[in-house]
C-alpha positions in Angstrom: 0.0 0.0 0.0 1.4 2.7 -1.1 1.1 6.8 1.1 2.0 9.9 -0.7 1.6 13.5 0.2 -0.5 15.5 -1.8 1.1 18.3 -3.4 -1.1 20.7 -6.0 0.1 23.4 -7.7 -0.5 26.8 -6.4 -3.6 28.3 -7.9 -5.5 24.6 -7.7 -5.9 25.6 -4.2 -8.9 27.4 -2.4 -8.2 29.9 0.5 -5.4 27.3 2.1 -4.0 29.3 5.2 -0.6 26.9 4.8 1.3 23.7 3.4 -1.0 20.8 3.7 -0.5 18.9 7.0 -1.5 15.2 8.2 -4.1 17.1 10.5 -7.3 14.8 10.0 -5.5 11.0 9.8 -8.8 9.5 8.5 -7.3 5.8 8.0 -4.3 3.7 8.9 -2.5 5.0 6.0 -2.4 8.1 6.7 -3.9 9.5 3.2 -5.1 12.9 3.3 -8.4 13.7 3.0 -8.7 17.5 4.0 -6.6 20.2 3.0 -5.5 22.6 6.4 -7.6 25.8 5.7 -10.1 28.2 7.6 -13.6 27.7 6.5 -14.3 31.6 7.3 -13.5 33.4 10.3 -16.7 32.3 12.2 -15.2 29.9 15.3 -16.9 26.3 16.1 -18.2 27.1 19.5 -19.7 30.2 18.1 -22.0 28.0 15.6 -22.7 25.5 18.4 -24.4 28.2 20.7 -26.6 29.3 17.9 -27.7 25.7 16.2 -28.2 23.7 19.7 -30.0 24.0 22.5 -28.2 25.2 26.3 -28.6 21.9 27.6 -26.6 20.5 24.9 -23.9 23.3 24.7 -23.3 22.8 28.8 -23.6 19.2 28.1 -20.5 19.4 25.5 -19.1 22.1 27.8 -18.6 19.8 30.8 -18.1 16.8 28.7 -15.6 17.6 25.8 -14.6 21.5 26.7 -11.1 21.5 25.2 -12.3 20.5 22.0 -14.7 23.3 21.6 -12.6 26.0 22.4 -10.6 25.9 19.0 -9.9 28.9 17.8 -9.7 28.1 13.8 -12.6 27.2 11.8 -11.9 24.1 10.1 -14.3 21.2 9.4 -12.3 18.6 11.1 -13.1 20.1 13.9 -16.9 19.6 14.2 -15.5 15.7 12.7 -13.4 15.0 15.9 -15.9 16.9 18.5 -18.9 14.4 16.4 -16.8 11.7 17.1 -15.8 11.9 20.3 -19.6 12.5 21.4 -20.4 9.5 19.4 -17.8 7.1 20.2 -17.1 8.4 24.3 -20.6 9.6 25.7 -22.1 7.5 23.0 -24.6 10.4 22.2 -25.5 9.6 18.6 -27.9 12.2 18.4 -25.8 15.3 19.0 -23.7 13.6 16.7 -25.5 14.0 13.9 -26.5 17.5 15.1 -22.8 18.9 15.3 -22.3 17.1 11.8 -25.3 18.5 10.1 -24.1 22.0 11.6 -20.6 21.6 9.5 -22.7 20.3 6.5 -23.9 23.8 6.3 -20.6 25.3 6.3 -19.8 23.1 3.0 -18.9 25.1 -0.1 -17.0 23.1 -2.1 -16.7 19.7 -3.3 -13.4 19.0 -1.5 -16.3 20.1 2.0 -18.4 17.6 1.0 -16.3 15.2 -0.1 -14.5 15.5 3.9 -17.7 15.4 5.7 -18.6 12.3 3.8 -16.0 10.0 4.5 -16.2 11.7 8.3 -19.2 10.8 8.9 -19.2 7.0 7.2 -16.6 6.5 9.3 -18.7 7.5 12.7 -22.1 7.3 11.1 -22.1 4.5 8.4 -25.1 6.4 7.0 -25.0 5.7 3.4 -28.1 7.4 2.3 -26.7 10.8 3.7 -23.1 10.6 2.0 -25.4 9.8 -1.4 -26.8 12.9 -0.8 -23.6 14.8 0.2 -22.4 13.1 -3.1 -24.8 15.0 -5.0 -23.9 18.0 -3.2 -20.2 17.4 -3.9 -20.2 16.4 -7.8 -22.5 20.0 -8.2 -19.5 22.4 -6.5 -16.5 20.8 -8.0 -14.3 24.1 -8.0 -10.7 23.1 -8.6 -7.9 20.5 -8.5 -8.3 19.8 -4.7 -12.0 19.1 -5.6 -11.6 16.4 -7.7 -9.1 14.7 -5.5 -11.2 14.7 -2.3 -13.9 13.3 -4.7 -12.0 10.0 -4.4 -12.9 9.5 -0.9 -16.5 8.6 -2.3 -14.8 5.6 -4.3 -12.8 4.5 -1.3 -16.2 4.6 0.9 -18.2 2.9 -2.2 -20.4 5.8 -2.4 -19.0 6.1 -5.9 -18.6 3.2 -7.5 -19.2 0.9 -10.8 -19.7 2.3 -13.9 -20.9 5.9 -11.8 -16.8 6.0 -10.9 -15.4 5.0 -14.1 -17.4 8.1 -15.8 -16.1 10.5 -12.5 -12.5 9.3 -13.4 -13.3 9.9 -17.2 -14.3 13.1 -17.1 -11.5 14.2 -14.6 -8.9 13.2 -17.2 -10.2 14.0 -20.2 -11.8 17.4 -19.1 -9.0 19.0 -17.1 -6.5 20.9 -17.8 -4.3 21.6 -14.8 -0.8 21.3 -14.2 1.1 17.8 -13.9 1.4 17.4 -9.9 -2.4 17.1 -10.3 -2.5 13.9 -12.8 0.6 12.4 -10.6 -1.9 13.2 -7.2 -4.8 11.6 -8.3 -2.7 8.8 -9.7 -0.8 7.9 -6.2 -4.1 7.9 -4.8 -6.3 5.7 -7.3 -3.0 3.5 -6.9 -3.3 3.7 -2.7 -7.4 3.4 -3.1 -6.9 0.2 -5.2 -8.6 -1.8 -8.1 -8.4 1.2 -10.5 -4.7 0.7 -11.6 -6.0 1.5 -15.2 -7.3 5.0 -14.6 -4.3 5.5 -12.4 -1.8 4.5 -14.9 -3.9 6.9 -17.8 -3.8 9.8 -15.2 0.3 9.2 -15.1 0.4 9.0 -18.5 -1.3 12.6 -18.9 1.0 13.8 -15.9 4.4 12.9 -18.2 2.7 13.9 -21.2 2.4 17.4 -19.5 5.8 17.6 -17.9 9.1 14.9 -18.4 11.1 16.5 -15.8 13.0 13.6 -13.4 10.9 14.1 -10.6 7.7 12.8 -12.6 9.3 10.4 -14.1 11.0 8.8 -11.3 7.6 7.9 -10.6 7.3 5.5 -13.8 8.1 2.3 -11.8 4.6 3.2 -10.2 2.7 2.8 -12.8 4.5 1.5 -16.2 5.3 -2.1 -15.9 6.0 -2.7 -19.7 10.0 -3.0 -20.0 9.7 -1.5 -23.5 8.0 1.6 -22.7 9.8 2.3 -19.7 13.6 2.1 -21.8 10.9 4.3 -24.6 10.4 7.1 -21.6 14.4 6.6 -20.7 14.3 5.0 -17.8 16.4 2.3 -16.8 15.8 -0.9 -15.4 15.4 -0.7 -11.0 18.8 -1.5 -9.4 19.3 -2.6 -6.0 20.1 0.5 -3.5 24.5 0.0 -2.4 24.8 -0.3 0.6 25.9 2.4 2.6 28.9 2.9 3.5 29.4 4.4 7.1 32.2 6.7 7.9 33.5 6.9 11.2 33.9 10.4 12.8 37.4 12.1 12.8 38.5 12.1 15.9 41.2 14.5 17.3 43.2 15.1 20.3 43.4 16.7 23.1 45.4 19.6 22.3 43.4 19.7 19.1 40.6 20.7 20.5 42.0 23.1 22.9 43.7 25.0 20.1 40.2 24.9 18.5 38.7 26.4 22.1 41.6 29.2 21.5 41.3 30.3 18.2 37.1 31.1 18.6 35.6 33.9 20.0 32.0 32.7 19.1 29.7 32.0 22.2 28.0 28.9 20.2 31.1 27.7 18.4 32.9 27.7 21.7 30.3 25.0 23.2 30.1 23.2 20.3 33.6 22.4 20.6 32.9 21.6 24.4 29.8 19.2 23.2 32.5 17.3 20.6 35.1 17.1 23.3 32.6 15.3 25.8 31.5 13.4 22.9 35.3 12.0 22.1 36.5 11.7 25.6 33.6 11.6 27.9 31.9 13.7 30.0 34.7 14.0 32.2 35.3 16.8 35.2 38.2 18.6 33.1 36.2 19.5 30.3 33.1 21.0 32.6 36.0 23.3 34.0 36.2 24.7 30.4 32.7 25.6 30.4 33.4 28.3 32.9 36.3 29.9 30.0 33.3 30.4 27.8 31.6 32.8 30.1 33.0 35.8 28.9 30.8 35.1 26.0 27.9 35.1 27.4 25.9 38.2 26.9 22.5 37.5 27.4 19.8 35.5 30.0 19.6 33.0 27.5 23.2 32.5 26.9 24.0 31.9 30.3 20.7 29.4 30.4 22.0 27.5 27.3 25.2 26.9 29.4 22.9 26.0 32.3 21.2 23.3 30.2 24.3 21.3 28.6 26.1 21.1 32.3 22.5 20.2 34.0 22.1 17.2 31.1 25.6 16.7 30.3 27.2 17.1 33.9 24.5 16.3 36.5 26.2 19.3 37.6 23.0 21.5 39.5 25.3 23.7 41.5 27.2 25.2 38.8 23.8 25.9 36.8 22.1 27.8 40.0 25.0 30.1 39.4 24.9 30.5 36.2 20.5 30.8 35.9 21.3 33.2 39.1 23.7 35.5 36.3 21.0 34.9 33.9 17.6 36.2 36.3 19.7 39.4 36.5 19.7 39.8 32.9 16.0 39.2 31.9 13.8 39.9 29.9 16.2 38.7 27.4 15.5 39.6 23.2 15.0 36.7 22.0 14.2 33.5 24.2 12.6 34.9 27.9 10.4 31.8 28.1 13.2 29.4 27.0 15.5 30.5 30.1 12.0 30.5 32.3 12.1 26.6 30.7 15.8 26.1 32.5 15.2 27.5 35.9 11.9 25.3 36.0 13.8 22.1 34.9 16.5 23.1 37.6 13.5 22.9 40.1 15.0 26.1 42.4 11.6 27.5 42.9 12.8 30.7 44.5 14.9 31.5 41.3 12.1 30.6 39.2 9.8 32.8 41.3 12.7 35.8 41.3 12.4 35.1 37.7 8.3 35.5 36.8 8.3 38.3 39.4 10.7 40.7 36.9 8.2 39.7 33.7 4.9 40.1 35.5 4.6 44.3 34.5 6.5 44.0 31.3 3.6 43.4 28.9 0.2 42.5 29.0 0.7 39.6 26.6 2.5 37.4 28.9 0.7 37.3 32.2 -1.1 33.8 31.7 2.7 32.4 30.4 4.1 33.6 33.3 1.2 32.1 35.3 1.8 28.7 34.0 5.8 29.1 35.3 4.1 30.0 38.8 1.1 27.8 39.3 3.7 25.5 41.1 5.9 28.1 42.5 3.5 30.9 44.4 -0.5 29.7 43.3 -1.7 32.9 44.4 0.6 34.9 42.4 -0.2 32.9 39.3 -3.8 33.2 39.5 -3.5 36.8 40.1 -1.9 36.8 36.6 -4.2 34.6 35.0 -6.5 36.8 36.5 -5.1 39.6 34.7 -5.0 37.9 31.5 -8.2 36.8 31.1 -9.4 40.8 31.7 -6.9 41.6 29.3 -8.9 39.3 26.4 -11.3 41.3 24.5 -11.9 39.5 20.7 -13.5 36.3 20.4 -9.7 34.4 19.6 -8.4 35.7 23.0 -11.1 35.0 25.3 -10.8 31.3 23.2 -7.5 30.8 23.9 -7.3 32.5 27.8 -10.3 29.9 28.6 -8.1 27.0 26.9 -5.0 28.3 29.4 -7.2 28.3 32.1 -7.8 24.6 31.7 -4.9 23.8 30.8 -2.8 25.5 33.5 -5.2 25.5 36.6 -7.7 22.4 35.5 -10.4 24.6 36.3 -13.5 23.6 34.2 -15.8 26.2 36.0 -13.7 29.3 35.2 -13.2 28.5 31.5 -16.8 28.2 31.1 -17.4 31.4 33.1 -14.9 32.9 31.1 -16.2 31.8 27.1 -20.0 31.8 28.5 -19.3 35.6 29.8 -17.2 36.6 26.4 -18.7 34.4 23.8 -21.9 32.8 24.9 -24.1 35.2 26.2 -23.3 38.0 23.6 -24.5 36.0 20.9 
C-alpha cells in the first residue's frame, strides 16, 4: 500500500492558510483527505451556541470542553468533537447534530467530499453521503475538488460504472498542471482496483511535464519494459549499501587550540559538546565551560550553558549560578520563556519565582505564560496573573484561547466556562 503526500500546484488551491498537514488521519495510511484551511473566520463554539440548544452546549461544555474552544474554523473540527460524542458519551444524536451544523458550512466539493467519508466513518449512514455526493459532484471548483472526490470511491459511495465516468471526465476534461494527474494517480493506486485509470492519469502527468521528478515515478505505474527504456528510464537496481564513515576524531590539544582560536559564544560550546563526545563527559572538560563565560551576553546564553552542564554534567550547582547570572539579565531579546524553561527544569523555585516576578509588569501579553511558570511556585501569584490575563482578552480568539489556558494550566472547568459563557456565549 502505497502513502504519498499530496502536493497541488499553487492556484488549484482554495483559500489554504498553509502547506498541507496530516491534520485529519482518516485511515491507517495516513492519506489525506482534507486540506488545512479556515472555512471563514466564524469559530466552532460560536455556531454550536446558535444551532443547539443550552442543555446540549453545557452538556458538551462539561463533557468535551477542550475541543470546543478551538480557535480556527476548520471542518475537522466539528469531525473530531462528532466523534468523540459519538464514540465516548455514546450520544449519537448530538452527533449528527454537530455534523449537520458543519454540513452547512460546505462550499465546495473538497467540504463535502471530507464530511462524507467523516461521517461514514462515525455514522455509516450511506443514504446521507449519497446525498452529500450530489452535493459534492454539483461544487467541484478546482484540482483539490476532484481529488477529495476519491474518498466517495474508497467509501463505495462512488462506484461501478458511476466511478469510471467520474475518473473519465477528470482526465479528459481537465486541464491543470502535472502534480495534479501524478496526485490523483498515487491515490487511485493507494485506493486500489483502478490501476488502469491511475496509470492513464500518469500517462497525462508525463505527457504534461518529463522533468525527473515525474518520471521517477514511472516504476509506479509502467510495468511494460519497452515503454519504460521508450520514456528513458532504466531498469530498477538494487540501492549500495551504505557505506558508514566513522567520525574524525582528534586530540586533546586539538581541541584546545580549537577552544583558542574562537571567540563565538555557540562555536565555543560546540567544541565543548564534541570534546565530551570524544573523551567523555569527564570533570576537566566542565571546567572549560566556565572559560566560555566571557561570551555570554544574554539571560539566554547563560541558560544555554545552564542546560548542557545540568544534562551533560548532573552538575546542578554550577547551573544555579549561572540561571542566578541569567535572572539578572531578563527579559532577554530573543528566548525569555526558553530560560524560564531552565530555571523550571532546575526545580530552584525561588529563582524561578525571582524570575516571573521581573516579567509580571512588562507586557500584557505574557501574564497567563508567566502564570503557568508559577502555578507551582506561588498559586496565588499565578492566579492573580491569569486573572489579569483573562481581563486583558477582548476578541473572540483571546477569550478562546485564555479559557483554553485556564484549563490547561489550573484544570479549572468552571472558570473556563465562566470565562467563554461571559465573552462568547451570552453576547450571541
Amino acid at each position: 500500500m502505497y502513502s504519498y503526500v499530496k502536493i497541488l500546484d499553487k492556484g488549484e488551491n482554495m483559500n489554504l492558510s498553509g502547506r498541507y498537514e496530516r491534520i485529519h488521519k482518516c485511515c491507517r495510511c495516513c492519506r489525506i483527505y482534507y486540506a488545512d484551511y479556515i472555512i471563514d473566520d466564524g469559530a466552532l463554539l460560536v455556531n454550536l451556541a446558535k444551532n443547539l440548544s443550552q442543555d446540549e452546549l453545557d452538556y458538551l461544555l462539561q463533557n468535551h470542553m477542550e475541543l470546543c474552544l478551538r480557535v480556527n474554523h476548520h471542518l475537522f473540527e466539528y469531525d473530531d468533537l462528532a466523534r468523540a460524542v459519538f464514540f465516548e458519551s455514546k450520544n449519537r444524536g448530538l452527533a449528527i447534530k454537530i455534523y449537520k451544523i458543519a454540513q452547512g458550512l460546505c462550499k465546495s466539493g473538497m467540504d463535502y467530499s471530507f464530511l462524507a467519508i467523516a461521517i461514514h466513518k462515525t455514522l455509516r449512514v450511506k443514504k446521507w453521503c449519497k446525498e452529500l455526493l450530489a452535493m459534492a459532484e454539483n461544487n467541484i471548483k478546482d484540482g483539490l475538488c476532484y481529488v477529495n472526490m476519491l474518498n466517495f470511491i474508497e467509501i463505495k459511495t462512488l462506484s461501478g460504472l458511476k466511478a469510471e465516468n467520474f475518473l473519465q471526465n477528470a482526465l479528459t476534461t481537465t486541464n491543470f498542471k502535472a502534480n495534479f494527474y501524478l496526485t490523483m494517480a498515487l491515490e487511485l493506486k493507494q485506493i486500489g482496483g483502478f490501476d488502469e485509470f491511475a496509470y492513464k492519469f500518469y500517462k497525462k502527468c508525463i505527457e504534461k511535464d518529463r522533468r525527473d521528478y515525474y518520471l521517477s515515478y514511472a516504476h509506479v505505474f509502467i510495468k511494460d519494459k519497452g515503454e519504460l527504456k521508450a520514456l528513458g528510464i532504466k531498469p530498477k537496481q538494487k540501492e549500495p549499501k551504505r557505506v558508514v564513515t566513522s567520525k574524525e576524531h582528534k586530540s586533546k590539544d586539538e581541541y584546545l587550540s580549537e577552544l583558542r582560536n574562537t571567540s563565538d559564544f555557540y562555536k565555543f560550546y560546540d567544541i565543548l559538546d564534541d570534546m565530551a563526545e570524544e573523551f567523555g563527559k569527564k570533570r576537566w572538560i566542565l571546567e572549560l565551560f566556565k572559560d566560555g563565560e566571557i561570551y555570554a551576553k544574554t539571560a539566554a546564553d547563560y541558560a544555554y550553558i545552564a542546560s548542557d552542564v545540568m544534562d551533560d554534567f548532573k552538575d546542578k550547582i554550577y547551573a544555579r549560578e549561572l540561571l542566578a547570572k541569567a535572572v539578572e539579565l531578563l527579559p532577554d531579546p530573543r528566548e525569555t520563556f526558553f530560560v524560564l524553561d531552565i530555571l523550571k527544569e532546575l526545580g530552584d523555585k525561588a529563582l524561578l519565582a525571582a524570575a516571573c516576578k521581573k516579567l509580571i509588569n512588562l507586557s500584557d501579553s505574557i501574564y497567563m505564560e508567566v502564570a503557568g511558570y508559577l502555578k507551582d511556585v506561588d498559586p496565588n501569584l499565578a492566579k492573580e496573573c491569569a486573572v489579569k490575563a483573562v481581563e486583558n482578552a477582548k476578541t473572540r480568539t483571546e477569550i478562546l484561547h485564555a479559557a483554553t489556558d485556564v484549563l490547561e494550566i489550573f484544570k479549572d472547568k468552571g472558570w473556563a466556562i465562566e470565562i467563554v459563557k461571559n465573552g462568547i456565549i451570552d453576547v450571541q
